[in-house]
MIVOGU-636332 format. One record per atom (N, C-alpha, C): residue in one letter; residue number from 0; atom name; x, y, z. Coordinates in Angstrom, 1 decimal, decimal comma, padded with zeros to 4 digits. Layout:
residues N
code  pos  site  east  north  up
A  NUM  CA  X  Y  Z
...
This chain:
residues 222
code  pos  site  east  north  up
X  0  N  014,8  018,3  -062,5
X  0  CA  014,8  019,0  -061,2
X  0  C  013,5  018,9  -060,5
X  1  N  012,3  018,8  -061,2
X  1  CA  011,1  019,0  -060,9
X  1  C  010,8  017,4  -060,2
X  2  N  011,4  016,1  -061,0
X  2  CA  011,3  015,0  -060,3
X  2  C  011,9  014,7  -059,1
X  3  N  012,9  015,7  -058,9
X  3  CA  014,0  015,1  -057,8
X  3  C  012,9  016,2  -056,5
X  4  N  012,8  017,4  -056,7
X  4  CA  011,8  017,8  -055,8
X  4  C  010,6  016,8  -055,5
X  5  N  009,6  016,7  -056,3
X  5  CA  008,7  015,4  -055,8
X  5  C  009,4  014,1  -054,9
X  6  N  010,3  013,7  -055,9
X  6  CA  011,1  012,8  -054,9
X  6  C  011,5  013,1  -053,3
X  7  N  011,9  014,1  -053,1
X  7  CA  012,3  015,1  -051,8
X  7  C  011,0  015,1  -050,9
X  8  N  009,7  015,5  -051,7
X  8  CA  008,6  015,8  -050,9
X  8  C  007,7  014,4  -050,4
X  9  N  007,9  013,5  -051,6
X  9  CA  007,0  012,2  -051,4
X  9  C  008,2  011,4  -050,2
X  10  N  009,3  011,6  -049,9
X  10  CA  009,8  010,9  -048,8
X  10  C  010,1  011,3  -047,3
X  11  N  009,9  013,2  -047,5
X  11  CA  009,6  013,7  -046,5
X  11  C  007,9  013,1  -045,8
X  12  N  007,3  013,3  -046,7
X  12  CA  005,9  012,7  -046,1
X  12  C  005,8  011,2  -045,6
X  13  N  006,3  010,6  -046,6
X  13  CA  006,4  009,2  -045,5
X  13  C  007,1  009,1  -044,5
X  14  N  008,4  009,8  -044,4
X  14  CA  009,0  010,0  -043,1
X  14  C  008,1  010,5  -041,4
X  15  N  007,4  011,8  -041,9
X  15  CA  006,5  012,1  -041,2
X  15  C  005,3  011,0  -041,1
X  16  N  004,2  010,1  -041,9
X  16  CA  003,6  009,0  -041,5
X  16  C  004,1  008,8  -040,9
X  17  N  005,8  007,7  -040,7
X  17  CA  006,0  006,8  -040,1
X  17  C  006,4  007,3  -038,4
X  18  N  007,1  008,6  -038,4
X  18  CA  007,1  008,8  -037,2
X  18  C  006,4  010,0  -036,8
X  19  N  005,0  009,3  -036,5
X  19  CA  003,7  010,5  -036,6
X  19  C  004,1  010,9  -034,8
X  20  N  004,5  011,5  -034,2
X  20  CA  004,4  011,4  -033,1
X  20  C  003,1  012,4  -031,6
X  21  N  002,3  012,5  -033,1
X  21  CA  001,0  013,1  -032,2
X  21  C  000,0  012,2  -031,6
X  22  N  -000,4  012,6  -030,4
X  22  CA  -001,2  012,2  -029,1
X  22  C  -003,0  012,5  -028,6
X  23  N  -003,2  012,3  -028,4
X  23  CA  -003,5  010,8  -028,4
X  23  C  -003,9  010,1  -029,5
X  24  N  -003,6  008,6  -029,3
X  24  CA  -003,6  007,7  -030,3
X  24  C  -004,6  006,8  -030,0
X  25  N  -005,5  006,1  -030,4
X  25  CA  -006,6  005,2  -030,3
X  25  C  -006,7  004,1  -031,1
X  26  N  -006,6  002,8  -030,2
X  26  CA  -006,4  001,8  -031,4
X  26  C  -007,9  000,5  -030,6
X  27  N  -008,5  000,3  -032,0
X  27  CA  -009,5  -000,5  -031,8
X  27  C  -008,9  -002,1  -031,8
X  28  N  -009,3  -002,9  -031,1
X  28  CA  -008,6  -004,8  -031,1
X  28  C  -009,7  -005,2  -031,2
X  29  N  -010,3  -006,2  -032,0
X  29  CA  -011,2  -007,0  -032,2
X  29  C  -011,1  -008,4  -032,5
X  30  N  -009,5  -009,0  -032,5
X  30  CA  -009,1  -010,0  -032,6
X  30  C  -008,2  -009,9  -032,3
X  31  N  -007,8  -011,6  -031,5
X  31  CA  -006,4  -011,8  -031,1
X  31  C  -006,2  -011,2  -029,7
X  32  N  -004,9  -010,6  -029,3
X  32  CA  -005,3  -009,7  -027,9
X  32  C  -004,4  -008,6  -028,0
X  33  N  -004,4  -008,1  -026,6
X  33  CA  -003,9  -007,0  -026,6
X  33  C  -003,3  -007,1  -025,0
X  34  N  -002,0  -006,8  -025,0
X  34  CA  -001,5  -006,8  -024,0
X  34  C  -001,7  -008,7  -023,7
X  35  N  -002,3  -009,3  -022,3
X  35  CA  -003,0  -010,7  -022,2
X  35  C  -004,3  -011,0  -022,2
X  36  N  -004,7  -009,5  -022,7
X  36  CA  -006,4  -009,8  -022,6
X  36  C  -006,6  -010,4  -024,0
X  37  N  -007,6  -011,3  -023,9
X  37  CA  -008,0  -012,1  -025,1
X  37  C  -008,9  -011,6  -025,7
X  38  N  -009,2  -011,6  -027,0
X  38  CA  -010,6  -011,0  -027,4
X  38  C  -011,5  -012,6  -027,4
X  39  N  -013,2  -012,6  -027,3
X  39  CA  -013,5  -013,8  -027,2
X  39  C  -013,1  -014,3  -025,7
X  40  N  -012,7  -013,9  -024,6
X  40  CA  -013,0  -014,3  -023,5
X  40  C  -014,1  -014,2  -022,8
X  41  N  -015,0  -014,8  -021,5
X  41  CA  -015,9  -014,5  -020,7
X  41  C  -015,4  -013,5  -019,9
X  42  N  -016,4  -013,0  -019,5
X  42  CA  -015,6  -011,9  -017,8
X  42  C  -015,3  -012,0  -016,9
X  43  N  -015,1  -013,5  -016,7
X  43  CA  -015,0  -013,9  -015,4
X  43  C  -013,0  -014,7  -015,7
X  44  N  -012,8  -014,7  -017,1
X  44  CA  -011,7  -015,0  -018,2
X  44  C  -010,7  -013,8  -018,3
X  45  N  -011,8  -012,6  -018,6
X  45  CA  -011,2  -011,4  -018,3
X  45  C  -010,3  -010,9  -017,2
X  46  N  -011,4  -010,7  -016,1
X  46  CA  -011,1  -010,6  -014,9
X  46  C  -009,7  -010,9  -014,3
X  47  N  -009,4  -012,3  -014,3
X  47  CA  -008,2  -013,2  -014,1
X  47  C  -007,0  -012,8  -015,0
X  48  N  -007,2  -012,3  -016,3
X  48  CA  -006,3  -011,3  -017,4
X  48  C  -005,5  -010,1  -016,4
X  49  N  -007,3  -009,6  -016,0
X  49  CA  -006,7  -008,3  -015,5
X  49  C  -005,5  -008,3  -014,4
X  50  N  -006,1  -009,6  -013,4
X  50  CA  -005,4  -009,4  -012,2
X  50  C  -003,7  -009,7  -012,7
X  51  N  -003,4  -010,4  -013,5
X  51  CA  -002,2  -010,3  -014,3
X  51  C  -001,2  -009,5  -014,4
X  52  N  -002,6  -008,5  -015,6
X  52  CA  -002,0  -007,7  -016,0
X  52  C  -001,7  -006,4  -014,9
X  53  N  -002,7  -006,8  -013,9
X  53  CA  -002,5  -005,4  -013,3
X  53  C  -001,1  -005,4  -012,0
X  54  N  -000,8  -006,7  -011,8
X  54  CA  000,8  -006,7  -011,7
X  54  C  002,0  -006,1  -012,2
X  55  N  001,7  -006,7  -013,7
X  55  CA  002,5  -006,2  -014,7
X  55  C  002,6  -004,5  -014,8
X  56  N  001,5  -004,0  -014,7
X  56  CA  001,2  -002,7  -015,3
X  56  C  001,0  -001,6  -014,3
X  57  N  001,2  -002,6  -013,0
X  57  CA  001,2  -001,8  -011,6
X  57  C  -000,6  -000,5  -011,2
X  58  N  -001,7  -001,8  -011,9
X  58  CA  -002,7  -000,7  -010,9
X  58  C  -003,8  -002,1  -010,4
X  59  N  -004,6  -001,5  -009,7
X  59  CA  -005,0  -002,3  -009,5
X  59  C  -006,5  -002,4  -009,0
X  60  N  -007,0  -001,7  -009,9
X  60  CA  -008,6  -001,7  -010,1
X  60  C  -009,0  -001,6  -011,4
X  61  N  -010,4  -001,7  -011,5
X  61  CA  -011,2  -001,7  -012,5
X  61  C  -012,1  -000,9  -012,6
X  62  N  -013,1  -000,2  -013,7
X  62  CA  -014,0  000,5  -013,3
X  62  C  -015,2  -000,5  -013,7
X  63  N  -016,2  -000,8  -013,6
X  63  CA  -017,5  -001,3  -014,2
X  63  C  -018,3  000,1  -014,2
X  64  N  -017,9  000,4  -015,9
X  64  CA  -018,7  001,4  -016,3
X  64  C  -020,6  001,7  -016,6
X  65  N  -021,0  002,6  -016,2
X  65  CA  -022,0  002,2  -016,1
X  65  C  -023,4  001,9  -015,0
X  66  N  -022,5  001,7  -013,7
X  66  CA  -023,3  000,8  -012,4
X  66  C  -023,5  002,1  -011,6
X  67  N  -025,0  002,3  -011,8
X  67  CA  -025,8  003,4  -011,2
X  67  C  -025,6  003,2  -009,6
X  68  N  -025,6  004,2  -009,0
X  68  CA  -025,5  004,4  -007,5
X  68  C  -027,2  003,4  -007,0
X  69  N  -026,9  002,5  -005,8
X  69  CA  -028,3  002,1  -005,1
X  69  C  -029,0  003,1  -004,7
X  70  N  -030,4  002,8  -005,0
X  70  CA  -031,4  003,2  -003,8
X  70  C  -031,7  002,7  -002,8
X  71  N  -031,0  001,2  -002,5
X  71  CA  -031,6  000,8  -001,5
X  71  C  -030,6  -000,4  -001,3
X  72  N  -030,0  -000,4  000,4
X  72  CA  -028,4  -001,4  000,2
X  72  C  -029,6  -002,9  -000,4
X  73  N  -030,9  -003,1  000,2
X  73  CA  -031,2  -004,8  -000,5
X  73  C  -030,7  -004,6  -002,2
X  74  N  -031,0  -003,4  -002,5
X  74  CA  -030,3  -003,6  -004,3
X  74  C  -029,3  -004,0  -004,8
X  75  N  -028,2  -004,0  -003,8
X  75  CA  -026,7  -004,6  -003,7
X  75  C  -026,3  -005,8  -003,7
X  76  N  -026,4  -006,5  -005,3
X  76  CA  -026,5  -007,9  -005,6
X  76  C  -024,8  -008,1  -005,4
X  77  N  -024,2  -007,4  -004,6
X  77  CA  -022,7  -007,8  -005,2
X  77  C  -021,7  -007,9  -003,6
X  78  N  -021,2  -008,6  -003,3
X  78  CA  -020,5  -009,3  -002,1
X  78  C  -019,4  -007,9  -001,4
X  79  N  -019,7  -007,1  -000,7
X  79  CA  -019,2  -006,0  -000,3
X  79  C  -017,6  -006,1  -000,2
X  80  N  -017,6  -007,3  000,1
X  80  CA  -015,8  -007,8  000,8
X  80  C  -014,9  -008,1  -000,8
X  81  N  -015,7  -007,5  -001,7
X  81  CA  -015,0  -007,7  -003,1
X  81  C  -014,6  -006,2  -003,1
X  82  N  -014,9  -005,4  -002,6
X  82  CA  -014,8  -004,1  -002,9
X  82  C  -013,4  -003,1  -001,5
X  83  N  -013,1  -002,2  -001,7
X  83  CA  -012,5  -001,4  -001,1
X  83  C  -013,4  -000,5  -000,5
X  84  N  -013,9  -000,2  -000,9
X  84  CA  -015,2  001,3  -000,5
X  84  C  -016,6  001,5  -000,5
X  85  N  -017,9  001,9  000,0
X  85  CA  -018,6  002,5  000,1
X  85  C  -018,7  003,5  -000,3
X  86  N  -019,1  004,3  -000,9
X  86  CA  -019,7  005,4  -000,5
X  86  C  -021,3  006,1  -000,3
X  87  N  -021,4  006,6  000,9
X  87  CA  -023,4  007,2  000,5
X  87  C  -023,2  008,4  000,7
X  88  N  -024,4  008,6  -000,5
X  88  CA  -024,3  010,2  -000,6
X  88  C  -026,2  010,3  -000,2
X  89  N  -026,4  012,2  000,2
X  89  CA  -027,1  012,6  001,1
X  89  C  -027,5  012,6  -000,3
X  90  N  -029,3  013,2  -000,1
X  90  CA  -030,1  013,9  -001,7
X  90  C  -029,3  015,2  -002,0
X  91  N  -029,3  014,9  -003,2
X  91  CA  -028,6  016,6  -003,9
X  91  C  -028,6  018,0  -002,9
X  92  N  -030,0  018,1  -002,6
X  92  CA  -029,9  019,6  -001,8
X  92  C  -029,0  019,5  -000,9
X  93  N  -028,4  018,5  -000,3
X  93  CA  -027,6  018,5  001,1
X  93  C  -026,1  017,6  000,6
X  94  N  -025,4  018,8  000,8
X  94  CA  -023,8  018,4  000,5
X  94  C  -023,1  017,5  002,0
X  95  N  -023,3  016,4  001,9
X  95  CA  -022,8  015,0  002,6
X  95  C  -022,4  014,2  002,1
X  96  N  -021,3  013,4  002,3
X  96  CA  -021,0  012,5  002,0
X  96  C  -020,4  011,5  003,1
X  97  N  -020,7  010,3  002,9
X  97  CA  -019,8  009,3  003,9
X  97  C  -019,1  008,1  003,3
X  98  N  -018,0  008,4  003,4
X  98  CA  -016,9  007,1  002,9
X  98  C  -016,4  005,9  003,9
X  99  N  -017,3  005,0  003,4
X  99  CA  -016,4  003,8  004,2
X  99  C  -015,6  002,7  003,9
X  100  N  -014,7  003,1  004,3
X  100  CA  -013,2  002,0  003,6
X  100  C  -013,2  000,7  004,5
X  101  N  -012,8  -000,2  003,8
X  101  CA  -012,8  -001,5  003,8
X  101  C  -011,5  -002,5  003,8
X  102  N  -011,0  -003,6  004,7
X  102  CA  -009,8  -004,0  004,8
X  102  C  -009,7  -004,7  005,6
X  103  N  -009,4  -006,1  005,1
X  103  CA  -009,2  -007,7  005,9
X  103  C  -010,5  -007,9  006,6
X  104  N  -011,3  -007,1  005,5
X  104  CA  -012,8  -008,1  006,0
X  104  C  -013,4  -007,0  007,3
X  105  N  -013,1  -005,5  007,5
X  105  CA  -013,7  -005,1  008,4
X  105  C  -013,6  -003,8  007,9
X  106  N  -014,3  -002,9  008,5
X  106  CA  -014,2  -001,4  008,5
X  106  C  -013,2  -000,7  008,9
X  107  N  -012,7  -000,6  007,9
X  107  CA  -010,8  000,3  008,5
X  107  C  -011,0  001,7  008,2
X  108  N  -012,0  002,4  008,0
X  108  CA  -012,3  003,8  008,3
X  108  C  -013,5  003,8  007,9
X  109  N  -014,0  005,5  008,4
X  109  CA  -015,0  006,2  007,7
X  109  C  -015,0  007,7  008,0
X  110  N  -015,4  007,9  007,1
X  110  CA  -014,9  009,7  006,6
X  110  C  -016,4  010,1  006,3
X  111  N  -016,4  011,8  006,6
X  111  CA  -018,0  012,1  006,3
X  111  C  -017,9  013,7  006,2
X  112  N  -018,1  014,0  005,4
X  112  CA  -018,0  015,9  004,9
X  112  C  -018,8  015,9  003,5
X  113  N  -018,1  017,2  003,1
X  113  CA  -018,7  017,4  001,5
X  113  C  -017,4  017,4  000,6
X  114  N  -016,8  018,7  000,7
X  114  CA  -015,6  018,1  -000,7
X  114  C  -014,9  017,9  000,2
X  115  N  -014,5  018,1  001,8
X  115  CA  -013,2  017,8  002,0
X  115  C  -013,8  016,7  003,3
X  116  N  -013,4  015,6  003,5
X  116  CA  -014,4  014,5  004,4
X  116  C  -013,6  014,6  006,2
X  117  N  -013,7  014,2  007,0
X  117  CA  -013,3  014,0  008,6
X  117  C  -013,6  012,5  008,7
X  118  N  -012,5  012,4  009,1
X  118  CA  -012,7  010,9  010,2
X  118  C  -013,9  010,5  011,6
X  119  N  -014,3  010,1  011,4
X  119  CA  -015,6  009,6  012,4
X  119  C  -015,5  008,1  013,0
X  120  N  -015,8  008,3  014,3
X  120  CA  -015,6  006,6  014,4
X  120  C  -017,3  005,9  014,3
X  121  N  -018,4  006,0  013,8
X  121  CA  -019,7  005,5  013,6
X  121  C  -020,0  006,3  012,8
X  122  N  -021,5  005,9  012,1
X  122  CA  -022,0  006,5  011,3
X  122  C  -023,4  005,5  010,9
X  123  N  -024,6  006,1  011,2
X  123  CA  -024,9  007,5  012,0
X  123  C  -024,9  007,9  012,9
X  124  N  -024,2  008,9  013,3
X  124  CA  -023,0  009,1  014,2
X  124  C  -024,7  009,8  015,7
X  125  N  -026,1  009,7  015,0
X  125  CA  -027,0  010,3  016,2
X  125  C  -027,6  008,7  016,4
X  126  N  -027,1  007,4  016,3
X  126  CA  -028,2  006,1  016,6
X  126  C  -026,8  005,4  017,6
X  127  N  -027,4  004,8  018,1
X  127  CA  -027,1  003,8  018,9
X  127  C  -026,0  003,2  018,3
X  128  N  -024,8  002,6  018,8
X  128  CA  -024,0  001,8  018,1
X  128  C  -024,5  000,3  017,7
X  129  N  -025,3  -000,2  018,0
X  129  CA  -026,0  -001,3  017,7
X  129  C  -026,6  -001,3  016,0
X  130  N  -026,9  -000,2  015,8
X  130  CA  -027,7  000,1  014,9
X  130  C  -026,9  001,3  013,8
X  131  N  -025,4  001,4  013,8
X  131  CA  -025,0  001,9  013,4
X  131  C  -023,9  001,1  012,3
X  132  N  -023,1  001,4  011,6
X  132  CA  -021,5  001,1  010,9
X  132  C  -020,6  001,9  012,0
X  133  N  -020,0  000,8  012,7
X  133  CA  -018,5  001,1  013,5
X  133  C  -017,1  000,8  012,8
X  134  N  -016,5  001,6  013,0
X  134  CA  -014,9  000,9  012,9
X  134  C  -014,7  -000,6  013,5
X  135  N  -014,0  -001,2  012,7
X  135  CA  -014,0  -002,6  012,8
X  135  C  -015,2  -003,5  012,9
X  136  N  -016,2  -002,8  012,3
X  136  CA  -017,6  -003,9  012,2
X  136  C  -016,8  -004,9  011,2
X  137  N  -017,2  -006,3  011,2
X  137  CA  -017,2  -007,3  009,9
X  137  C  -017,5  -006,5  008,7
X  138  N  -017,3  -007,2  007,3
X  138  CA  -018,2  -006,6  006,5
X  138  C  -019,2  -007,3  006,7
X  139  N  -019,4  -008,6  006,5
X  139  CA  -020,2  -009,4  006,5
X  139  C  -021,6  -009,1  007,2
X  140  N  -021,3  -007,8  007,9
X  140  CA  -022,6  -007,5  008,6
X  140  C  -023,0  -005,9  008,2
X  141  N  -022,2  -005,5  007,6
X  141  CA  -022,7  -003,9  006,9
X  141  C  -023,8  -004,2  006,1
X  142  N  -024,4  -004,7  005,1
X  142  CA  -025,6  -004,6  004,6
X  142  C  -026,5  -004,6  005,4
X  143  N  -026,5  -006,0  005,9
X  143  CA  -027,3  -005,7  007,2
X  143  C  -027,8  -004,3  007,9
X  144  N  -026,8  -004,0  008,6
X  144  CA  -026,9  -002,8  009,3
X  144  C  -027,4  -001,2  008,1
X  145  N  -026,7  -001,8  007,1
X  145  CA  -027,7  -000,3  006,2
X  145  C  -028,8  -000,8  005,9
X  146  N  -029,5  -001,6  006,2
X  146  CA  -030,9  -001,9  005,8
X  146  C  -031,1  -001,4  006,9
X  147  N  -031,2  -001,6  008,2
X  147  CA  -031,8  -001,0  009,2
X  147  C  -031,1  000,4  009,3
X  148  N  -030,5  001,2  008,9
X  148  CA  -030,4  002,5  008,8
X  148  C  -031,4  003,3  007,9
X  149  N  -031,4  002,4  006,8
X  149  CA  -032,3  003,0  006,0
X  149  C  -034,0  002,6  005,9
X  150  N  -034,0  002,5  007,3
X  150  CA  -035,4  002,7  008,0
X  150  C  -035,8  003,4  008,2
X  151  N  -034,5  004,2  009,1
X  151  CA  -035,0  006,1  009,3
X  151  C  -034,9  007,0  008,1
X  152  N  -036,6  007,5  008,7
X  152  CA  -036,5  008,6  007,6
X  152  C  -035,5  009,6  006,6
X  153  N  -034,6  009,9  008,0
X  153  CA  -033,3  010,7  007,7
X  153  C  -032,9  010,4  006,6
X  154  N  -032,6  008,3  006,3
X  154  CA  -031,5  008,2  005,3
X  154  C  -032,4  007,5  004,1
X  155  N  -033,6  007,5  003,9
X  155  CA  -033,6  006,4  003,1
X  155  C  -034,0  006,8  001,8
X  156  N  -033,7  008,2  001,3
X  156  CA  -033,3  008,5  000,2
X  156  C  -031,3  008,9  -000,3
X  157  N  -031,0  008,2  000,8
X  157  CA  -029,2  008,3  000,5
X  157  C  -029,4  007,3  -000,6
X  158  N  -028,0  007,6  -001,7
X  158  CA  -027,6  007,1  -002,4
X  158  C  -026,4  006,0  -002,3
X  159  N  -026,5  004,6  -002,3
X  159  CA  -024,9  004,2  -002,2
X  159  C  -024,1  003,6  -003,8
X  160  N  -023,2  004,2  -003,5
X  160  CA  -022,1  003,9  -004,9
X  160  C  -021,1  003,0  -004,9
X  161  N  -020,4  002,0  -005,0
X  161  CA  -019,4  000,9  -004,7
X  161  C  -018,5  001,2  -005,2
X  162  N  -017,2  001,5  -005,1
X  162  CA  -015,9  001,7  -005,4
X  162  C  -015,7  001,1  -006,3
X  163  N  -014,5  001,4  -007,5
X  163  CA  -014,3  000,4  -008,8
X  163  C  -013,7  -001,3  -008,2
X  164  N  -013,7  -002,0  -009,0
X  164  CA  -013,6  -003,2  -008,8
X  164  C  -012,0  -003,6  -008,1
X  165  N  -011,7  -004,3  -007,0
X  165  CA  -010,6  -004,3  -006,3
X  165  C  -009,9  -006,0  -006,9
X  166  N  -008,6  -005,3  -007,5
X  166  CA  -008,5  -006,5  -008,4
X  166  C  -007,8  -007,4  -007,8
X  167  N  -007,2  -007,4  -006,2
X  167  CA  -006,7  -008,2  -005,1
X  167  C  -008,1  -009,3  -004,6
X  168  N  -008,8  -008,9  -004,7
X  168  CA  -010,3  -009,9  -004,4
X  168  C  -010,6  -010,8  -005,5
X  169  N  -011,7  -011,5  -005,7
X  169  CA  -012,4  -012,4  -006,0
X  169  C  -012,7  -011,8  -007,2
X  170  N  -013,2  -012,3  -008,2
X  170  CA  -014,4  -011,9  -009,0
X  170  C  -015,6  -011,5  -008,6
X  171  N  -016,5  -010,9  -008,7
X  171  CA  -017,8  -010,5  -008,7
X  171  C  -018,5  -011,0  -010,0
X  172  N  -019,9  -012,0  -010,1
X  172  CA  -020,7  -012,4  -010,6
X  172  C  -021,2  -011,1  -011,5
X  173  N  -021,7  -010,2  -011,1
X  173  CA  -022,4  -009,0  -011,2
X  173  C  -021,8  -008,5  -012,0
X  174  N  -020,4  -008,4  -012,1
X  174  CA  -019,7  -007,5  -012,5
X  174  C  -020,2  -007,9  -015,0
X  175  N  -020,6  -009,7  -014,3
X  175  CA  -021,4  -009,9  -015,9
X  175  C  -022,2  -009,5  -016,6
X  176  N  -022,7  -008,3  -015,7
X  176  CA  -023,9  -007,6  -016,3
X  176  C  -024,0  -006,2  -017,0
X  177  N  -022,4  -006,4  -017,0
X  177  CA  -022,5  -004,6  -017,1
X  177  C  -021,7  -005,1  -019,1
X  178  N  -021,9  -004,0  -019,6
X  178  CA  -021,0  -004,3  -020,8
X  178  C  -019,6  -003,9  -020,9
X  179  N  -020,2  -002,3  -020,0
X  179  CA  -018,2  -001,9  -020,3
X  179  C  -017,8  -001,8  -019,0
X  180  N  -016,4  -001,8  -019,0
X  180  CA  -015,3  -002,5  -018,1
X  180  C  -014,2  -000,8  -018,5
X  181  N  -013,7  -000,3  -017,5
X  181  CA  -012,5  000,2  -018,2
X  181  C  -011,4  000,6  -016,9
X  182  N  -010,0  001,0  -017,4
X  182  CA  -009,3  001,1  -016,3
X  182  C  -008,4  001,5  -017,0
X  183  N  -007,0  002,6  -016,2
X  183  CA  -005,6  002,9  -016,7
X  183  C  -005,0  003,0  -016,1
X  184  N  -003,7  002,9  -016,8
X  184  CA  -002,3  002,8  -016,0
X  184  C  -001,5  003,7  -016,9
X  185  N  000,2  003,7  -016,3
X  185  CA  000,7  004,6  -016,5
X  185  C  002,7  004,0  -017,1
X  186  N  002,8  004,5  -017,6
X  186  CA  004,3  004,0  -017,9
X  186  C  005,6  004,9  -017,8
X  187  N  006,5  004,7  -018,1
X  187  CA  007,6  005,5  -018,3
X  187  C  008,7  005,7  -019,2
X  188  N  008,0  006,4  -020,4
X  188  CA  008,8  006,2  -021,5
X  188  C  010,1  006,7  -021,5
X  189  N  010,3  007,9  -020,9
X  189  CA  011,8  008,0  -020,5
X  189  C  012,1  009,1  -019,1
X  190  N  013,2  009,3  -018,6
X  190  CA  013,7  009,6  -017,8
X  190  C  012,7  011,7  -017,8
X  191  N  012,3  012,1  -018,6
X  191  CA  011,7  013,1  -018,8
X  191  C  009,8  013,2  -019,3
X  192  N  009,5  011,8  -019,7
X  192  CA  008,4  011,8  -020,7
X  192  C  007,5  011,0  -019,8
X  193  N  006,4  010,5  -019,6
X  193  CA  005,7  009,4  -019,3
X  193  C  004,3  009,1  -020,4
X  194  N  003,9  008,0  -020,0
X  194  CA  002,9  007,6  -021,1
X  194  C  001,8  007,0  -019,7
X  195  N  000,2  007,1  -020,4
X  195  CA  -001,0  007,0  -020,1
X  195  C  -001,8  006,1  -021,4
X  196  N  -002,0  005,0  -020,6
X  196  CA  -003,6  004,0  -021,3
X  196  C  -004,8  004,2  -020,8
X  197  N  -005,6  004,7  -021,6
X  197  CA  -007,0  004,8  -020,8
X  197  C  -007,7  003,6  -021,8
X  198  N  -008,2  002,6  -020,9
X  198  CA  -008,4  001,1  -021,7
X  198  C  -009,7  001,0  -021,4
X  199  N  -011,0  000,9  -022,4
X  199  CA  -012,3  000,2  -021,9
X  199  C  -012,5  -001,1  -022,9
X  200  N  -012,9  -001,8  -022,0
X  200  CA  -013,3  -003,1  -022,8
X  200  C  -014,9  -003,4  -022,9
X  201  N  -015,1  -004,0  -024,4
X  201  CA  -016,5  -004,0  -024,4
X  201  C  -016,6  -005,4  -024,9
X  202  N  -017,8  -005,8  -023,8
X  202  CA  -018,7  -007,3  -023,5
X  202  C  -020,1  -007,4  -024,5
X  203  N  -020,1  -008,4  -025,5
X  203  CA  -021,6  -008,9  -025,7
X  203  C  -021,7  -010,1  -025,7
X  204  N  -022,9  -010,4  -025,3
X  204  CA  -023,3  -012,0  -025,1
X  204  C  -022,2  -012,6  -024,6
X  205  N  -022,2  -012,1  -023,4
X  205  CA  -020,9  -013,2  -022,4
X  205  C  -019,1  -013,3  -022,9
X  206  N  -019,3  -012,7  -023,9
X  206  CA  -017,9  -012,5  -024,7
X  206  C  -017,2  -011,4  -025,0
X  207  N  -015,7  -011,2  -024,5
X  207  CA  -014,8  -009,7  -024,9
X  207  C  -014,8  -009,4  -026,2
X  208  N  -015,5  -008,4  -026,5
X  208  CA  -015,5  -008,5  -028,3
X  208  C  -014,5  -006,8  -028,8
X  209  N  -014,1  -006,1  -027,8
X  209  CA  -013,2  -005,1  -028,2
X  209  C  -012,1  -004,2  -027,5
X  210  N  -011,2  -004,0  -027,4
X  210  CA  -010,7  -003,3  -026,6
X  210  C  -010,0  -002,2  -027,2
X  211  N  -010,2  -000,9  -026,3
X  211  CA  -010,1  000,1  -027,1
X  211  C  -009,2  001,0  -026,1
X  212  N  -008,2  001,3  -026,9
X  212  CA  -006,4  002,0  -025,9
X  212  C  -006,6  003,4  -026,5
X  213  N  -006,8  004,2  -025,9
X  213  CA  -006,3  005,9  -026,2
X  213  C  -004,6  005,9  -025,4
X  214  N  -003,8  006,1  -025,9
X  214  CA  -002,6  006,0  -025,5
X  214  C  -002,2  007,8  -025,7
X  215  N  -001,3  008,3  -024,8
X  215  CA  -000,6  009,7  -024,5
X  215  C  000,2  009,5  -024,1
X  216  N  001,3  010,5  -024,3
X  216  CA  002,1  010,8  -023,7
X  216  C  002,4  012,8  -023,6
X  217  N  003,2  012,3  -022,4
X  217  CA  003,5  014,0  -021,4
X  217  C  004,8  013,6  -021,1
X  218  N  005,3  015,1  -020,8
X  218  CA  006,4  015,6  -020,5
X  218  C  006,3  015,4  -018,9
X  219  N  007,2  015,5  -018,2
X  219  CA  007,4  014,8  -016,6
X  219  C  007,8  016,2  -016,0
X  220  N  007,0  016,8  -015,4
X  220  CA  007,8  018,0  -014,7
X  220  C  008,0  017,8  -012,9
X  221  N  009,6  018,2  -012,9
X  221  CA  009,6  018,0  -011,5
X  221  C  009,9  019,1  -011,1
């Protein structure tokens, strides 16, 4: 009797192992791939993965973890028209912000508040248009024009931040310098449930050497 109980308990437990269904789950890849990302790729190998995958997986950015807000737009080693957004922010004591969105190569908005933003058509919205960011400027000339903004006193402690990497564009060079990379998407496990990847990948010496999945799932309330 005493064997057939153990027997009972040692198959209940493996039952439970096998269908552990607690959340989140975290799985380390260090070889081979995951999903089409390769381990042992460049980032520029990557990159082209992602845009793939981000078809597949339906998102369509990247974060480059890590990449400190500029002090200064000349700091901006990276091709603006690879990007969706701007953002500059005012010094800490002064809650401002200005968002400038980006599309087919020109300024398709800009927004400027603190938590909740307003549409503006320039900015800074007290200089001259000459000397300003307009709706439908090129990009090709916004650096430009924030170097001579951040002439005036007013701005030249603003901070600017570049939006996560826009995986409809080009590569970015730059984007080589950073080690971690991360991004997520979402799935649909069933008609009631959904699931969440929160994915960072990590770069040394020019090479993908890990990718690391926290996977969840939730209940879908409508």
């Amino acid at each position: 009797m005493k064997k057939i109980i153990v027997l009972v308990l040692s198959a209940l437990f493996f039952v439970s192992c096998v269908n552990d269904y607690s959340f989140p789950k975290t799985e380390n890849i260090t070889k081979g791939t995951k999903w089409n990302l390769r381990i042992g790729s460049s980032p520029m190998e990557v990159y082209k993965q992602l845009q793939d995958l981000g078809i597949e997986k339906n998102f369509d950015a990247v974060n480059v973890n890590y990449r400190l807000p500029y002090s200064k737009p000349e700091d901006i080693k990276s091709d603006l028209s690879l990007y969706r957004s701007i953002t500059i922010d005012a010094p800490s004591e002064r809650i401002e912000r200005v968002l400038i969105q980006f599309d087919q190569n020109k300024v398709e908005a800009i927004e400027k508040g603190g938590g909740l933003l307003d549409p503006i058509t320039k900015w800074p919205e007290n200089m001259s248009d000459q000397n300003t960011i307009n709706l439908n400027d090129p990009i090709d000339g916004i650096q430009q024009k924030l170097v001579a903004i951040y002439q005036n006193p007013t701005y030249e402690n603003y901070k600017i931040t570049l939006s996560n990497k826009w995986l409809q564009k080009a590569f970015d060079p730059d984007m080589s310098n950073f080690k971690e990379w991360s991004f997520t998407f979402s799935t649909d496990v069933s008609s009631s449930k959904g699931g969440r990847s929160d994915v960072t990948l990590y770069f040394k010496n020019g090479k993908l050497i890990k990718i690391r999945n926290t996977y969840e799932e939730f209940e879908i309330v409508y």
